[in-house]
VOVO-90736 format. One record per residue: residue number from 0; residue in one letter; x, y, z of N, C-alpha, C, O, CB in turn. Coordinates in Angstrom, 1 decimal, always signed. Glycine has a CB too. Layout:
REM VOVO-90736
+-----+---------+--------+---------+--------+---------+----------+--------+--------+---------+--------+--------+---------+--------+---------+----------+--------+
| num | residuo | n.east | n.north |   n.up | ca.east | ca.north |  ca.up | c.east | c.north |   c.up | o.east | o.north |   o.up | cb.east | cb.north |  cb.up |
+-----+---------+--------+---------+--------+---------+----------+--------+--------+---------+--------+--------+---------+--------+---------+----------+--------+
| NUM |       a |      X |       Y |      Z |       X |        Y |      Z |      X |       Y |      Z |      X |       Y |      Z |       X |        Y |      Z |
...
+-----+---------+--------+---------+--------+---------+----------+--------+--------+---------+--------+--------+---------+--------+---------+----------+--------+
REM end
This chain:
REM VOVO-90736
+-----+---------+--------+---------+--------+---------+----------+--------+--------+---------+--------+--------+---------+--------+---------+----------+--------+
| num | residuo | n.east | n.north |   n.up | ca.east | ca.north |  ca.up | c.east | c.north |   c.up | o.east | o.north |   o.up | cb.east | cb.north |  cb.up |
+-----+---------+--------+---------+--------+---------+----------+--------+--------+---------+--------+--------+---------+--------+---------+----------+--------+
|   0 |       x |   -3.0 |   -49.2 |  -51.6 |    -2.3 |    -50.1 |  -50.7 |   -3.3 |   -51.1 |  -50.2 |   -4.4 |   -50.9 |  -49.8 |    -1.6 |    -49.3 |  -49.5 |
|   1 |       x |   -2.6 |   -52.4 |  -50.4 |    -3.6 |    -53.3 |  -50.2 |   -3.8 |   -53.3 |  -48.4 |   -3.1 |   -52.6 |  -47.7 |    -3.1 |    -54.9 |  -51.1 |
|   2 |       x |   -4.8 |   -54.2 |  -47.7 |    -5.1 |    -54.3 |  -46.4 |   -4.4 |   -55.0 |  -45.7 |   -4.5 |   -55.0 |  -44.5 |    -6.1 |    -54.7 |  -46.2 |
|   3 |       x |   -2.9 |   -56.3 |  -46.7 |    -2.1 |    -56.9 |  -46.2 |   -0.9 |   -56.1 |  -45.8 |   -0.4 |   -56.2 |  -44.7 |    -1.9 |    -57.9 |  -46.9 |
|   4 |       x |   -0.4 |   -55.1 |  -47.0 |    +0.4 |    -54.6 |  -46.4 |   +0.4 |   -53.1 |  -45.9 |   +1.3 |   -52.3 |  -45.9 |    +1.4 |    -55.0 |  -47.0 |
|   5 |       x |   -1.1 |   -52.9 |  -45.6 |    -0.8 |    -51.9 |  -44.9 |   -1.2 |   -52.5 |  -43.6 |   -1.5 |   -51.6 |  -42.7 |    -1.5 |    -50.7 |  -45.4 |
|   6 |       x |   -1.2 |   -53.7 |  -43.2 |    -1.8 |    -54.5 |  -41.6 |   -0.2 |   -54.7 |  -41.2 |   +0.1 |   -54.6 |  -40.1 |    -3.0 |    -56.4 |  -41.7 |
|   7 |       x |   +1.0 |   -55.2 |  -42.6 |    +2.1 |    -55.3 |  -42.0 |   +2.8 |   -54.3 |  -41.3 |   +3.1 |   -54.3 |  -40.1 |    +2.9 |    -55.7 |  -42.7 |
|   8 |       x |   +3.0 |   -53.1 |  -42.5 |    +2.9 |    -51.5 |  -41.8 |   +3.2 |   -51.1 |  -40.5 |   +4.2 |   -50.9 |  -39.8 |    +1.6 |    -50.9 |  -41.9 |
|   9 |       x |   +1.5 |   -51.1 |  -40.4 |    +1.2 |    -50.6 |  -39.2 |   +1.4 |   -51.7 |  -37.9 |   +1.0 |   -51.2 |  -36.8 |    -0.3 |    -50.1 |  -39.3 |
|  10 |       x |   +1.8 |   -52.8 |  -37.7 |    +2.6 |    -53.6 |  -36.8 |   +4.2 |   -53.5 |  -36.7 |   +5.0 |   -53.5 |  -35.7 |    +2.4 |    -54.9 |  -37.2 |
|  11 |       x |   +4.4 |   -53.6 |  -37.8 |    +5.7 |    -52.9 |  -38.3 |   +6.3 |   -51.6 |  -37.0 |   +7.2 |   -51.5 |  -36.2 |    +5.2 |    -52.0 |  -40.1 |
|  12 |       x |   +5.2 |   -50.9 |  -37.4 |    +5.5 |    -49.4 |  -36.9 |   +5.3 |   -49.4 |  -35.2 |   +5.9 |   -48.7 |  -34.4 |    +4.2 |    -48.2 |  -37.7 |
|  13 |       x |   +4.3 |   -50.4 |  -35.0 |    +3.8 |    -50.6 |  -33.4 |   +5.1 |   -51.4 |  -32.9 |   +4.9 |   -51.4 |  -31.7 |    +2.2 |    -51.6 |  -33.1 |
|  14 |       x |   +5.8 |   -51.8 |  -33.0 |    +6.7 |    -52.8 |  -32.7 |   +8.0 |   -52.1 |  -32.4 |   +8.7 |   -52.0 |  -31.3 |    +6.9 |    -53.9 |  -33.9 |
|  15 |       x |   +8.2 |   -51.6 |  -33.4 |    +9.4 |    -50.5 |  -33.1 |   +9.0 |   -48.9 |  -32.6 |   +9.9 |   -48.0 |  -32.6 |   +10.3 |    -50.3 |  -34.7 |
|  16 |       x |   +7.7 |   -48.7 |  -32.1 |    +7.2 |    -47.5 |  -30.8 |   +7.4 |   -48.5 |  -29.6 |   +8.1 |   -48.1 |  -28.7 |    +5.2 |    -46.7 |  -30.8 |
|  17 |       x |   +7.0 |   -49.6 |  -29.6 |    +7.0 |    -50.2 |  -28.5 |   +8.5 |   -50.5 |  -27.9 |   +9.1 |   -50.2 |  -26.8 |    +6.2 |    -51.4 |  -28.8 |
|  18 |       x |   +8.7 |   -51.1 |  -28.9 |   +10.4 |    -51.5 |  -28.5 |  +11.2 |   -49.7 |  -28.1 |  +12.0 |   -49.7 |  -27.2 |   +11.5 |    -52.5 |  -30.5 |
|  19 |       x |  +10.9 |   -48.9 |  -28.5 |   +11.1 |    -47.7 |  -28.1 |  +11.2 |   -47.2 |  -27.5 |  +12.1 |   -46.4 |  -27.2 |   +10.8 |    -47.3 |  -28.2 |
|  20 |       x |   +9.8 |   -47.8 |  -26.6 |    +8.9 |    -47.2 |  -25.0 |   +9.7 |   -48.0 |  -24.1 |  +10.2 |   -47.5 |  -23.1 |    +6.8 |    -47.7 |  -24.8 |
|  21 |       x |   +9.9 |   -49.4 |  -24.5 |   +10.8 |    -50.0 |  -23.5 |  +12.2 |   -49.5 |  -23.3 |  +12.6 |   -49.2 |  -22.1 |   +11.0 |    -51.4 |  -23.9 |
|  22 |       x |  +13.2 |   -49.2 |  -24.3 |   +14.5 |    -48.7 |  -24.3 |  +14.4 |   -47.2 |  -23.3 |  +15.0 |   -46.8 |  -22.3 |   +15.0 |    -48.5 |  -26.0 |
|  23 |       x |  +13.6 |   -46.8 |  -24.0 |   +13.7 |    -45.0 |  -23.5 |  +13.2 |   -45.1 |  -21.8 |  +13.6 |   -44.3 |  -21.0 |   +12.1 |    -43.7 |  -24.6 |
|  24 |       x |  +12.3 |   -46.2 |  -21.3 |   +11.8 |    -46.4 |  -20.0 |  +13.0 |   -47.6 |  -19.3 |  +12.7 |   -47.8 |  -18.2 |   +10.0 |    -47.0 |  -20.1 |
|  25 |       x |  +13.9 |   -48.2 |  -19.7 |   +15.3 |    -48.3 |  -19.1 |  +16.1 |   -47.6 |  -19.0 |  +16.9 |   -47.6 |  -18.1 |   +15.9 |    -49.0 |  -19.4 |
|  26 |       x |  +16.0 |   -46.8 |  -19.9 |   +17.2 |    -45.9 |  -20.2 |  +17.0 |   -44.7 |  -18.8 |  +18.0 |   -44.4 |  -18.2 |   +17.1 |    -45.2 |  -21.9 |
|  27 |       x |  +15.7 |   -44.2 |  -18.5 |   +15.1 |    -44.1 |  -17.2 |  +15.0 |   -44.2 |  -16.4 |  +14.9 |   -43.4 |  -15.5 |   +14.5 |    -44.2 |  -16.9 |
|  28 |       x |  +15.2 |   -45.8 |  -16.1 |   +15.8 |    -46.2 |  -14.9 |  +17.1 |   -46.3 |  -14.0 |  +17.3 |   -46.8 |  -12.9 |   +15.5 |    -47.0 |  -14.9 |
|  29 |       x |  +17.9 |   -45.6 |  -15.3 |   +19.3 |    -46.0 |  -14.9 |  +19.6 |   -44.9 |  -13.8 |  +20.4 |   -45.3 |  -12.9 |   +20.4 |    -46.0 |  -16.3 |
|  30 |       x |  +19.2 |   -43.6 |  -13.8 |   +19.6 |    -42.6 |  -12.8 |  +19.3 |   -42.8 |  -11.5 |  +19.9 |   -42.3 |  -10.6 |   +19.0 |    -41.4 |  -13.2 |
|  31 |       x |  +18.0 |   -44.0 |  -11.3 |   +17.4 |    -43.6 |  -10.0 |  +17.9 |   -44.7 |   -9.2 |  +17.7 |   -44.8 |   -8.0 |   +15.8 |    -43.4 |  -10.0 |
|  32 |       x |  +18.9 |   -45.9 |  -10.4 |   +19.9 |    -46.9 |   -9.5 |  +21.2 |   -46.9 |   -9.0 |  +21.8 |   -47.8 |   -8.4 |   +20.0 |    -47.8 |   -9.9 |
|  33 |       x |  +21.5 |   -45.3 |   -9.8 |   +22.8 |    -45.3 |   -8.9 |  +23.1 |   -44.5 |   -7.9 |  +22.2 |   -44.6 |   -7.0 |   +23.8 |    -45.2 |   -9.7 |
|  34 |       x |  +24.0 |   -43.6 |   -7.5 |   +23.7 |    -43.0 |   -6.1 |  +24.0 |   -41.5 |   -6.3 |  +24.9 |   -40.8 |   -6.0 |   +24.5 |    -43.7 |   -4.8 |
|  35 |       x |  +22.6 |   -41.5 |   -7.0 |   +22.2 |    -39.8 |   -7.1 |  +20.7 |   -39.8 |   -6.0 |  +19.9 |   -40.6 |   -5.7 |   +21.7 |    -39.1 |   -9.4 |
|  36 |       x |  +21.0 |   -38.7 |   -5.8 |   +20.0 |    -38.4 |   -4.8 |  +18.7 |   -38.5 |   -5.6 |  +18.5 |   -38.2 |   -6.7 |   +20.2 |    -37.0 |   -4.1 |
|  37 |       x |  +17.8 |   -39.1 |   -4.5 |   +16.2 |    -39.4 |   -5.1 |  +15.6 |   -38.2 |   -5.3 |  +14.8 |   -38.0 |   -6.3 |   +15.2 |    -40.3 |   -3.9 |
|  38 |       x |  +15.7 |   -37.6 |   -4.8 |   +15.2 |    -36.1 |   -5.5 |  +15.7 |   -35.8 |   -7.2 |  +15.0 |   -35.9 |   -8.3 |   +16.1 |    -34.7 |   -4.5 |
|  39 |       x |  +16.8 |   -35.6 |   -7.0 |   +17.7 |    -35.6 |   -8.4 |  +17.5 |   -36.6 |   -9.5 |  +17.7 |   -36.4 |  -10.7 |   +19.2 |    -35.7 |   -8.0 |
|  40 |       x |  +17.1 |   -37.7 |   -8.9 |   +16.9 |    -38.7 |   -9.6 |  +15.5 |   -38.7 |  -10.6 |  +15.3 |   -38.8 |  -11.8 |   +16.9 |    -39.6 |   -8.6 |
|  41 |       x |  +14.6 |   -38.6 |   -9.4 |   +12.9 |    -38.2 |  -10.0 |  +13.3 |   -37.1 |  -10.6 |  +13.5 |   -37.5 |  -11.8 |   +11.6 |    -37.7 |   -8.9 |
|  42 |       x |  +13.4 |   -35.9 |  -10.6 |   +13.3 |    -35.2 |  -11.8 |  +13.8 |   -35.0 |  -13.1 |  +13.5 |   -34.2 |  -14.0 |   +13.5 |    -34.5 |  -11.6 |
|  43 |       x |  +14.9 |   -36.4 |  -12.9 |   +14.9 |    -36.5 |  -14.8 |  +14.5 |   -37.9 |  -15.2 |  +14.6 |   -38.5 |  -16.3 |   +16.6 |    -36.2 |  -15.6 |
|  44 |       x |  +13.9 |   -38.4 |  -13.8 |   +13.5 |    -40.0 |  -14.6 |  +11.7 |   -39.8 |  -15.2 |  +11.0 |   -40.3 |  -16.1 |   +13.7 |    -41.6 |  -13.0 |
|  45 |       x |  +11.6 |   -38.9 |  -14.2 |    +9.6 |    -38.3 |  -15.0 |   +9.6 |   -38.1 |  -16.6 |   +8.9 |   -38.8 |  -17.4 |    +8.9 |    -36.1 |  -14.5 |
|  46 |       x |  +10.6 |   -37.0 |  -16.9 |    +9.7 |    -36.7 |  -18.2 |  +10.2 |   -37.8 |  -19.2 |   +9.7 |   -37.8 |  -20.3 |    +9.9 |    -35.1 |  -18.8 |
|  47 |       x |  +11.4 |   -38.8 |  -19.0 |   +12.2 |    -40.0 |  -19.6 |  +10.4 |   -40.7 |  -19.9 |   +9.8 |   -40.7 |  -21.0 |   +13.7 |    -41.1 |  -18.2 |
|  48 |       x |   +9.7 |   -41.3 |  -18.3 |    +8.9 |    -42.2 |  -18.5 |   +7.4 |   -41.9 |  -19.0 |   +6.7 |   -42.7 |  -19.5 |    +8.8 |    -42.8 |  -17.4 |
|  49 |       x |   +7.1 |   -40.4 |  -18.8 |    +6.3 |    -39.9 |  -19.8 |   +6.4 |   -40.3 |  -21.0 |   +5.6 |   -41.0 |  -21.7 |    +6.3 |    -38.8 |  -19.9 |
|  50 |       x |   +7.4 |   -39.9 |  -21.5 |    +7.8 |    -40.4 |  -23.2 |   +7.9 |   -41.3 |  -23.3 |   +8.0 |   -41.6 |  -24.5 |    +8.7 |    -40.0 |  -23.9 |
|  51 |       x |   +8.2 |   -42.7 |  -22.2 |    +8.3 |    -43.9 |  -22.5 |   +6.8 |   -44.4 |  -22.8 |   +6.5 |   -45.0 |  -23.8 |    +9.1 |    -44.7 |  -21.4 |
|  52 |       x |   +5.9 |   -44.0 |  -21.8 |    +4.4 |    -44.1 |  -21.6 |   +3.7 |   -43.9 |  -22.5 |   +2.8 |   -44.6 |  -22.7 |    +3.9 |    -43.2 |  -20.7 |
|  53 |       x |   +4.0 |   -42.8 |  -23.4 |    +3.5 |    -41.9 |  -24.7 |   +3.8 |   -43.1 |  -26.0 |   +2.9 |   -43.4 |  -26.7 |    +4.6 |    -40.1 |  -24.8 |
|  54 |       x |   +5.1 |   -43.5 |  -26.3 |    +6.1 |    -44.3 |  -27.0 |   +5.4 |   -46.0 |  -27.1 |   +5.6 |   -46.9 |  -27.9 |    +7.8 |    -44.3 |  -26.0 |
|  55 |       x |   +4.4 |   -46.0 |  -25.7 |    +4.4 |    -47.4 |  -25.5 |   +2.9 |   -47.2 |  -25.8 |   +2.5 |   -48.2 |  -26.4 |    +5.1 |    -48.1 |  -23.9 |
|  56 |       x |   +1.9 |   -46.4 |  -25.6 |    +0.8 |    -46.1 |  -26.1 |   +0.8 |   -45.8 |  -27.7 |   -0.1 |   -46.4 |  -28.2 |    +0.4 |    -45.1 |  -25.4 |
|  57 |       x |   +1.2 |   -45.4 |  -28.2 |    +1.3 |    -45.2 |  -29.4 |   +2.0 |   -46.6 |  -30.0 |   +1.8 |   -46.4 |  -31.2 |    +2.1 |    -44.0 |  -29.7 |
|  58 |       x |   +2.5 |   -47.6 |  -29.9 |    +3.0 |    -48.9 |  -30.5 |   +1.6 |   -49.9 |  -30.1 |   +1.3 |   -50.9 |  -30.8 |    +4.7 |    -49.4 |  -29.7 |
|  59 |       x |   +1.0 |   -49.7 |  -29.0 |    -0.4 |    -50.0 |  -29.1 |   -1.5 |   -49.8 |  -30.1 |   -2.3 |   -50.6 |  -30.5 |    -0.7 |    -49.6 |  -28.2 |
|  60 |       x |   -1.5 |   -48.4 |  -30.3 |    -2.4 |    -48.1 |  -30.9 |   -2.3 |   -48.5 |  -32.5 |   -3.2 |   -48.3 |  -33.3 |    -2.6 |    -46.9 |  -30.6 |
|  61 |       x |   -0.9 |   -48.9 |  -32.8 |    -0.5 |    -48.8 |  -34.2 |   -1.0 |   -50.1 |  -34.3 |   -1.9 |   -50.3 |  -35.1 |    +1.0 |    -48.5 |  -34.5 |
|  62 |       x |   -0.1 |   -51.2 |  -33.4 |    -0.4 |    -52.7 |  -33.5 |   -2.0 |   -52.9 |  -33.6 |   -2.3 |   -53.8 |  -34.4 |    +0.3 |    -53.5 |  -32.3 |
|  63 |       x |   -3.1 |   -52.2 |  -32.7 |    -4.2 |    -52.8 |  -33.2 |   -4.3 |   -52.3 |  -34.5 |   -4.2 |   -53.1 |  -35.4 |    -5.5 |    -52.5 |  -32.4 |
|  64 |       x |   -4.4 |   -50.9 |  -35.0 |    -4.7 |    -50.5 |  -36.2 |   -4.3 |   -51.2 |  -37.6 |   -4.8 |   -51.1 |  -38.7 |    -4.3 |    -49.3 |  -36.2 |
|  65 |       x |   -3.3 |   -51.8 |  -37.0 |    -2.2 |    -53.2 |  -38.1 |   -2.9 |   -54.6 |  -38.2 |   -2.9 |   -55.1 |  -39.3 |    -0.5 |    -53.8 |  -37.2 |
|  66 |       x |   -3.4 |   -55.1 |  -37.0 |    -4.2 |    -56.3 |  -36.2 |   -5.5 |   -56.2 |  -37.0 |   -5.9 |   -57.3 |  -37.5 |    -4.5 |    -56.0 |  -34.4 |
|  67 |       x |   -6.4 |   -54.9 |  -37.3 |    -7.5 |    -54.6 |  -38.2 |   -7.7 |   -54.7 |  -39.5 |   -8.7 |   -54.9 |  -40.2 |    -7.8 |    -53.8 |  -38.1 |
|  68 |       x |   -6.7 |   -54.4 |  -39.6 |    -6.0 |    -54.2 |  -41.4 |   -5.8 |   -56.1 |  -41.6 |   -6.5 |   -56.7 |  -42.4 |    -3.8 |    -52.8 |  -41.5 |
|  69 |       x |   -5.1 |   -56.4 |  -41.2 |    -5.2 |    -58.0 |  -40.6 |   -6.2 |   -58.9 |  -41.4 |   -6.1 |   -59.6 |  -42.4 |    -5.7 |    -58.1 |  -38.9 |
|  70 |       x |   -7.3 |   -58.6 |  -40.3 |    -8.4 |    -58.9 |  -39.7 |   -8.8 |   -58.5 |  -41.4 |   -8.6 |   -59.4 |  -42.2 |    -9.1 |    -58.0 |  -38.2 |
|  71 |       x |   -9.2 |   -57.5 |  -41.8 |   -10.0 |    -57.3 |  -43.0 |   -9.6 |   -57.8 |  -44.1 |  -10.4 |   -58.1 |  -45.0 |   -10.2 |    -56.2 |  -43.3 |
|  72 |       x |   -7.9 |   -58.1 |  -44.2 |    -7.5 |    -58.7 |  -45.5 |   -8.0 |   -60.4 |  -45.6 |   -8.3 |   -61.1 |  -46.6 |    -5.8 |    -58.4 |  -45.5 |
|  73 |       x |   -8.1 |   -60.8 |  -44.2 |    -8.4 |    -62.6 |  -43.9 |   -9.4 |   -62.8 |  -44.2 |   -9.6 |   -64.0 |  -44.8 |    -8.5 |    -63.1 |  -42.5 |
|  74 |       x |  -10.7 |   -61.6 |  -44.1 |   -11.9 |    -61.8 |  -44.2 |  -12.3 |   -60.8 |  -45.5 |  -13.4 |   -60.4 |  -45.7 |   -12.4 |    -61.4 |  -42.8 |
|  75 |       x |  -11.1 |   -60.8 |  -46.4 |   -11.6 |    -60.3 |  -48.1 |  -12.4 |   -59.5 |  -48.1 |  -13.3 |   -59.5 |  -48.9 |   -12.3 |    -61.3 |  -49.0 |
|  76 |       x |  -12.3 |   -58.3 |  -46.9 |   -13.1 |    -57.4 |  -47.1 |  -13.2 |   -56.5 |  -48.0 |  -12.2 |   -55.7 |  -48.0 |   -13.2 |    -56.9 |  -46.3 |
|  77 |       x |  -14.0 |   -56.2 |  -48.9 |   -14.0 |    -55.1 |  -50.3 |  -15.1 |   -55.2 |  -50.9 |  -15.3 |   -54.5 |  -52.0 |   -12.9 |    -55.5 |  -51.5 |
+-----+---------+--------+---------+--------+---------+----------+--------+--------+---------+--------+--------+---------+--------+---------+----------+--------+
REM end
């Protein structure tokens, strides 16, 4: 696999964790705006934004790892 498209790939892949981390961390927010008790609320909006957190770290880590691959194809590394 060349360095171009494994740089698209792995942006590719960061983009849609990211877009992910966002959906799953709205989707989170929806309990604690309507009128369920804040207690009730926090305990299922936590482990929603963990995994949004987790979702949105991982689309980071992909996009640099994509960003590098990038980087080395520009600069004909081989």
């Amino acid at each position: 696999m060349s360095p171009l498209s494994a740089g698209v790939t792995w942006l590719g892949l960061g983009l849609t964790l990211g877009t992910a981390g966002l959906v799953t961390y709205g989707l989170a927010a929806l309990p604690c705006s309507g009128s369920v008790r804040p207690e009730d609320a926090e305990l299922v909006c936590r482990p929603a934004r963990r995994t949004a957190l987790g979702l949105g770290v991982l689309g980071a880590l992909a996009s640099i790892v994509g960003t590098v691959y990038l980087v080395l194809h520009a600069t004909k590394f081989r």
